[in-house]
C-alpha positions as CSV (number, residue, x, y, z in Angstrom):
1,X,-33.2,92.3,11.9
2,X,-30.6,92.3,14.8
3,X,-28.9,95.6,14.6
4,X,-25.6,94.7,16.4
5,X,-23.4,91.5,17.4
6,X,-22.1,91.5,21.0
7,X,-18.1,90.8,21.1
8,X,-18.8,89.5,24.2
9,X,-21.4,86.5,22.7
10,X,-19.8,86.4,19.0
11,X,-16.3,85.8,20.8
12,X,-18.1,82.7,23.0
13,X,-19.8,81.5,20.2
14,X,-17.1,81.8,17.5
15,X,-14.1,82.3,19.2
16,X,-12.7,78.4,18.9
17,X,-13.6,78.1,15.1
18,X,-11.7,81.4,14.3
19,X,-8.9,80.5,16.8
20,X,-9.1,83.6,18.8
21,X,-7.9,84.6,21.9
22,X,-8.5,87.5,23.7
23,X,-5.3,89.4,24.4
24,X,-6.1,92.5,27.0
25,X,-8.5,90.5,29.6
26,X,-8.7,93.4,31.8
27,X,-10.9,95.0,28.8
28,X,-14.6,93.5,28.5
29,X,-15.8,92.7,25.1
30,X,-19.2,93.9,25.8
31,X,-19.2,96.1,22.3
32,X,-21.2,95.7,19.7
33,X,-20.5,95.5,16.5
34,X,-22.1,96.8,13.8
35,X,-21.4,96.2,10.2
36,X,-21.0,92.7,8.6
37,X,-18.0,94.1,6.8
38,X,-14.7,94.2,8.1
39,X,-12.1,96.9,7.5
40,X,-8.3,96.5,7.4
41,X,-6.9,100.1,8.1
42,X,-3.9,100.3,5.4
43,X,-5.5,104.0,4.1
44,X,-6.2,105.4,7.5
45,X,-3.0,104.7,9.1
46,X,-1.2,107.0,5.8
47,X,-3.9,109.4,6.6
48,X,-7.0,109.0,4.8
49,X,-9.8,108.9,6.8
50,X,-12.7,110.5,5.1
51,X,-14.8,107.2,4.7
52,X,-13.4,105.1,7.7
53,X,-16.6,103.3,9.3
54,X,-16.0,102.7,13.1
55,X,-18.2,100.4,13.4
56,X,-16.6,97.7,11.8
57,X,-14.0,95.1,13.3
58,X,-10.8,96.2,12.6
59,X,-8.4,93.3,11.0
60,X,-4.6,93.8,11.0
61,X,-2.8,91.4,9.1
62,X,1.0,91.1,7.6
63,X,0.9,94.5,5.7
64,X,-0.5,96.4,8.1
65,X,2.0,94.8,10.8
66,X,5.1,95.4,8.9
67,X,4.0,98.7,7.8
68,X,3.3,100.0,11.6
69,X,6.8,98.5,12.2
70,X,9.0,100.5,9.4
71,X,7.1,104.0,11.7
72,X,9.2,106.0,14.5
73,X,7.5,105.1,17.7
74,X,5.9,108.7,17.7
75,X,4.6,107.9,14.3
76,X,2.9,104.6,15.4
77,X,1.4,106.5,18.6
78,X,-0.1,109.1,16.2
79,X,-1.9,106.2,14.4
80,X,-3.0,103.9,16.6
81,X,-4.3,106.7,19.3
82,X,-6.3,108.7,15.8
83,X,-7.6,104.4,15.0
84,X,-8.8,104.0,18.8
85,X,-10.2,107.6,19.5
86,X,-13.1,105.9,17.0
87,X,-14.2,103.6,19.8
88,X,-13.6,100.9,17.4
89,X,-15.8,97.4,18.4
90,X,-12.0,95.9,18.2
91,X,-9.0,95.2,16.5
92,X,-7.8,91.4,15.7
93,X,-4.3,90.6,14.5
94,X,-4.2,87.6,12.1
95,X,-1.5,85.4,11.6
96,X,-0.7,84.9,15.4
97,X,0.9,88.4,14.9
98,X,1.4,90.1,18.8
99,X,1.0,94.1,19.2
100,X,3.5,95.8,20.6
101,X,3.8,97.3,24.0
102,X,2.7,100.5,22.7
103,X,-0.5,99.2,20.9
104,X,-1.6,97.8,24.2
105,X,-0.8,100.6,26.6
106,X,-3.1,102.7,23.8
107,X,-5.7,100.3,23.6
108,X,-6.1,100.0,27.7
109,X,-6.5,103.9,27.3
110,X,-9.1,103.5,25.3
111,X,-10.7,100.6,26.8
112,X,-10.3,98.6,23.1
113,X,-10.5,94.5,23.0
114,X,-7.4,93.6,21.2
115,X,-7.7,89.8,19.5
116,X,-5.4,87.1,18.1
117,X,-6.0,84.6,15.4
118,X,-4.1,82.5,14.4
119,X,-5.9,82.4,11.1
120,X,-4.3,83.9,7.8
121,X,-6.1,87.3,7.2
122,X,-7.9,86.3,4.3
123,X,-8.7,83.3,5.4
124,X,-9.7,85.0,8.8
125,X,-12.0,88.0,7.1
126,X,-13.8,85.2,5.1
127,X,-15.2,83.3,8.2
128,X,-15.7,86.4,9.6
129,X,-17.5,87.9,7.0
130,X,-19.6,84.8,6.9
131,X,-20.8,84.6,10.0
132,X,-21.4,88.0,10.5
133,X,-23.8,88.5,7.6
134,X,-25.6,85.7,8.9
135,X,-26.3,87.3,12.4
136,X,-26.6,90.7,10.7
137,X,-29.3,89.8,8.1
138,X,-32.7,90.8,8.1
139,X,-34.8,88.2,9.8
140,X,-38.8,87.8,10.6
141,X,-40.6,84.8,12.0
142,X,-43.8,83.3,10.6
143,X,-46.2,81.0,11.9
144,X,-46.7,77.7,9.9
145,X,-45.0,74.2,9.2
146,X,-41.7,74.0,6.8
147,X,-41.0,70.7,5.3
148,X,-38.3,69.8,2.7
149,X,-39.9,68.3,-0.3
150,X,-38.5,66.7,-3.1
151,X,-35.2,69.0,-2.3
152,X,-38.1,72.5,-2.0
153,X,-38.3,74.0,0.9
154,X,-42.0,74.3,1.1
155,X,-43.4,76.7,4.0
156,X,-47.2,76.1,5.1
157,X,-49.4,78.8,6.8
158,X,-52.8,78.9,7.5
159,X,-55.2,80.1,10.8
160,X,-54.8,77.9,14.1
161,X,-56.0,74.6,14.2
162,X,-56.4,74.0,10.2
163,X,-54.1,71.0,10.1
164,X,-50.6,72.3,8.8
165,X,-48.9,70.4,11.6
166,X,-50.7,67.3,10.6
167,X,-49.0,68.5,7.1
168,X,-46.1,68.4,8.0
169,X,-46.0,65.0,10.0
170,X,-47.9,63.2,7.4
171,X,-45.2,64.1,4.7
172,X,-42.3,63.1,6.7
173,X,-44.0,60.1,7.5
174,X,-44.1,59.7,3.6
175,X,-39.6,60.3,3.6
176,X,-39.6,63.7,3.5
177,X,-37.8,66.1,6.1
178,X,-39.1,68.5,8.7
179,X,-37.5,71.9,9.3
180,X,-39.6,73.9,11.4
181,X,-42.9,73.5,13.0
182,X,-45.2,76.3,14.6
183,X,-42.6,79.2,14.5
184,X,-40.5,79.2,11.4
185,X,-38.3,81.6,11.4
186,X,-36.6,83.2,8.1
187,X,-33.5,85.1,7.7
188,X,-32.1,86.9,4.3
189,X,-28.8,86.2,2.9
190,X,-28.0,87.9,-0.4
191,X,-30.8,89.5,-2.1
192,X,-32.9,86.9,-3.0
193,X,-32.6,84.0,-0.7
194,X,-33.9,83.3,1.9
195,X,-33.4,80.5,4.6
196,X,-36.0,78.9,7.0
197,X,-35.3,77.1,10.6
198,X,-37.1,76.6,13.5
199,X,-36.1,77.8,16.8
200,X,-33.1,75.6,18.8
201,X,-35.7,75.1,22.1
202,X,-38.2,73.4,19.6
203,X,-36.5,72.2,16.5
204,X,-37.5,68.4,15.1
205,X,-40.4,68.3,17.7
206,X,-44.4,68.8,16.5
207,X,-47.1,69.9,18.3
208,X,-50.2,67.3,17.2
209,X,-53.4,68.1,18.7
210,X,-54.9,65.4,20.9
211,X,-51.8,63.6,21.1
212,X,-49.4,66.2,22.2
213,X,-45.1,66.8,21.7
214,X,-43.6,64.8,19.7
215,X,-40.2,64.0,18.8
216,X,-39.6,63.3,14.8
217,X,-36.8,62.7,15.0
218,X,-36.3,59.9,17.5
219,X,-39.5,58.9,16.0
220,X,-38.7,59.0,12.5
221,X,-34.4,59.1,12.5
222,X,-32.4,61.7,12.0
223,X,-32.9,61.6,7.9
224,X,-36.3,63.2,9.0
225,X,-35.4,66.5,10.1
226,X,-32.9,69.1,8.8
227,X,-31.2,72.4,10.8
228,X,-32.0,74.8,8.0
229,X,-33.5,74.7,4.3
230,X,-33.9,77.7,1.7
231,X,-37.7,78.8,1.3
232,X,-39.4,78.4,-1.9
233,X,-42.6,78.2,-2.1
234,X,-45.6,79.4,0.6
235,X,-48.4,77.2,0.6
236,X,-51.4,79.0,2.4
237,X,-54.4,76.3,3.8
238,X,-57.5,77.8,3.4
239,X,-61.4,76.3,4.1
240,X,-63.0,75.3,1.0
241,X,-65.9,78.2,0.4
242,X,-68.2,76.9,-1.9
243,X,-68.8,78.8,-5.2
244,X,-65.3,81.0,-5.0
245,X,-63.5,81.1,-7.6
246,X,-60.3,79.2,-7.1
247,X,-56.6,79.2,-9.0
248,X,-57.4,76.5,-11.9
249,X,-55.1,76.2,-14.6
250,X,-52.1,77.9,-13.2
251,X,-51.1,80.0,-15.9
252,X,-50.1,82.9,-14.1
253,X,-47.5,82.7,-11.3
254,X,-48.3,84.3,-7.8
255,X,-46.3,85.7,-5.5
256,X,-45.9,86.5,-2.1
257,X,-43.5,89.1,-0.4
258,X,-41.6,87.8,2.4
259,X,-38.4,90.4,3.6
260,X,-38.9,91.7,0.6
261,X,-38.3,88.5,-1.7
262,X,-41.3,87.4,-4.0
263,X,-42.0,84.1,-3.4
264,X,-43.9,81.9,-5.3
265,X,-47.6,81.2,-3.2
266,X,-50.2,78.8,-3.4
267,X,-53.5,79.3,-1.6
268,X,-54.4,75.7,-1.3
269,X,-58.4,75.1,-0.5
270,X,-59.0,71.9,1.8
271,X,-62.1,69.8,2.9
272,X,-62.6,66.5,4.4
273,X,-61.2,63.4,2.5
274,X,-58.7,65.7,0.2
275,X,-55.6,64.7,0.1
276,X,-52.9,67.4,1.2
277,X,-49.7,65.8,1.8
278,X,-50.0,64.4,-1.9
279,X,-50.9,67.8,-3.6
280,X,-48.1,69.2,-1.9
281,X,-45.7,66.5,-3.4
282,X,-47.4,67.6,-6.9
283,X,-46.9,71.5,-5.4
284,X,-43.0,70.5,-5.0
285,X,-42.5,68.7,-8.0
286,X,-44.1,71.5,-10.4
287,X,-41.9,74.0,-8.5
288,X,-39.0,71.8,-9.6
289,X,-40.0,71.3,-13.5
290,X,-40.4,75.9,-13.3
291,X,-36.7,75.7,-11.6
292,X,-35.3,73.9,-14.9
293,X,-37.7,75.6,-17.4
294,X,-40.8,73.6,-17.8
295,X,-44.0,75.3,-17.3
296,X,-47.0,72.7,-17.9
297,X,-49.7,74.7,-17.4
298,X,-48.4,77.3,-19.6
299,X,-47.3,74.3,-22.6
300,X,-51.0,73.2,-21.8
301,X,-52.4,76.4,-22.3
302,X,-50.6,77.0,-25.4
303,X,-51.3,73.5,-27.1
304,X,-54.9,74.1,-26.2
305,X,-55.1,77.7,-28.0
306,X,-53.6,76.4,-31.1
307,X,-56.3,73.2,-31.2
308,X,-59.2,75.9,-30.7
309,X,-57.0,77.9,-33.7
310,X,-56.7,75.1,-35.7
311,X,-60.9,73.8,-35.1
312,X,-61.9,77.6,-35.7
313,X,-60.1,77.9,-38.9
314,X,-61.9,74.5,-40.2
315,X,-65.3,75.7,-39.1
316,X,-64.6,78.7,-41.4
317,X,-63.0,76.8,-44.6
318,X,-66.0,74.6,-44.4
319,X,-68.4,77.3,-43.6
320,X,-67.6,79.3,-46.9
321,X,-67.1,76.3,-49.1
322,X,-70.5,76.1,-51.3
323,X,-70.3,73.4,-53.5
C-alpha cells in the first residue's frame, strides 16, 4: 500500500487530464500527499481548525474565492499564513480562478505549490478523488495467471512450473482474455473489490516454457488481453495425491483472504490428460449462476435429501404394514 503520492509524479501523470498548471514554478512539487480526500477550507479560514488534516490537497473554488475577497487584506494574511504554516501538500484554485498577489508572496514564504484548473470544483474534486484512491489503496502482488472468463476474473496460482501459464494461453486461445501473467498484481477499491492487472513492462506477454516470450496480443488481437479486470475467484493447481480427499459436491463455499477480501477459492487437483482450461470454463460459469442466485450443488443436495426422505419413509410404511 503506497503511503503517499508525489505532487511532483501525480502532477506529470495527471496534470493534462485535470487541466492543471502549475502557477509558482520557482516552488518544486516534490511533496507528498497523503490522504485520498481532499479538503476545501471554508471552516478553517472562519476559524475552526480543530479537525483540519494537513495532509490533504487543499481545493479553493468559487466560495472560498469570493469569501477571501469580501476580508481586509490583514484579514486574508491572517488566513492564508495560519492555512500554509500547516505545510500543506498544495493548494489548487478551480475554475481558472488566479490568487492574489498576497496568496503568492505567502505561499513563496512557505515554499507551497500553488495550482490552476480550469475544471469546476466539483467536477475537479471528483477526478481527483478518483485517482487518488486508486494510487492510495492497499495493494499486494501475487504470483499466478489471471484470465477473464466468461466476464469472471479468474486468478490461477500454484508452485513454479505446474502449468498455470499454459492455463492461461490455452483459454485465450479458446476467446477468452488475458490480464496478467506471472506477477498479478491486486489493488483494493472500496471494501470489497478488488482489481487485478499485470505490470506495464510485461502486460499481454506469457512466459511458455520451451518456447519462450510471447506476445498474445499480436498473436491473438487485441480482443485477447485486457488492462485490468476485478478478481473473483482463486483457482489454486495442485498435484493429484492419490487417496486425499478432494472437494466433491461443492456444497460448502470456500474462501480465501486476499487484502482482507474473502474470495471464493478452488483448489483444483491436476494429472496428465485432465482437462483444465475446460473445468475452468465450468469454474467461471458456476461462479456466474452463485452471482445471480443459483447454487446447483446446493439444489442437488437438497433434491437428493428429500429422495432419501421420501425412499426412507416407504421402507418404514411397508416395513410395519402386516397384512
Amino acid at each position: 500500500m503506497a503511503d503517499t503520492v508525489n505532487l511532483s509524479e501525480f502532477f506529470d501523470e495527471h496534470g493534462d487530464s485535470l487541466e492543471l498548471e502549475h502557477l509558482n514554478r520557482d516552488i518544486s512539487l516534490d511533496r507528498e500527499i497523503g490522504s485520498e480526500e481532499l479538503n476545501r477550507p471554508g471552516l478553517e479560514l472562519v476559524g475552526h481548525w480543530d479537525f483540519f488534516k494537513a495532509n490533504r490537497l487543499q481545493i479553493i473554488g468559487n466560495k472560498e474565492f469570493a469569501f477571501l475577497n469580501s476580508q481586509s487584506a490583514e484579514e486574508i494574511r491572517t488566513m492564508i499564513d495560519r492555512l500554509f504554516r500547516f505545510d500543506v501538500p498544495g493548494v489548487i484554485f478551480a475554475n481558472g480562478l488566479d490568487p492574489s498577489e498576497m496568496v503568492t508572496e505567502l505561499a513563496m514564504k512557505y515554499e507551497i505549490p500553488l495550482l490552476q484548473s480550469q475544471l469546476m470544483a466539483t467536477e475537479l474534486m471528483a477526478k481527483l478523488n478518483e485517482i487518488l484512491v486508486s494510487l492510495l489503496a492497499p495493494n499486494t502482488t501475487w504470483h499466478g495467471s489471471m484470465v477473464d472468463v466468461y466476464g469472471i476474473g479468474v486468478l490461477f496460482t500454484g508452485r513454479s512450473g505446474i502449468g498455470k501459464s499454459e492455463v492461461a494461453l490455452d483459454l485465450v486461445e479458446r476467446g477468452h482474455r488475458l490480464v496478467a501473467d506471472d506477477v498479478v498484481q491486486i489493488r483494493k477499491e472500496g471494501t470489497q473489490v478488488l482489481i487485478g492487472s499485470g505490470h506495464e513492462i510485461v502486460q499481454s506477454h506469457v512466459e511458455v516454457r520451451g518456447v519462450g516470450i510471447v506476445d498474445v496480443r499480436r498473436m491473438f488481437g487485441i480482443r485477447s488481453v485486457r488492462a485490468q479486470k476485478r478478481l473473483e475467484v482463486v483457482v489454486e493447481l495442485v498435484e493429484w495425491e492419490e487417496g486425499k480427499n478432494y472437494h466433491q459436491l461443492g456444497i460448502e463455499d470456500q474462501y480465501t483472504e486476499v487484502l482482507g477480501v474473502d474470495i471464493p477459492y478452488v483448489k483444483l487437483p491436476i494429472f496428465p490428460g485432465k482437462n483444465i482450461t475446460v473445468i475452468s470454463e465450468v469454474i467461471a460459469l458456476n461462479h456466474l449462476l452463485k452471482i445471480y442466485g443459483e447454487y446447483p450443488a446446493k439444489e442437488f443436495h437438497s433434491q437428493l435429501m428429500d429422495k432419501l426422505k421420501e425412499k426412507a419413509s416407504l421402507r418404514e410404511y411397508l416395513r410395519r404394514d402386516h397384512e
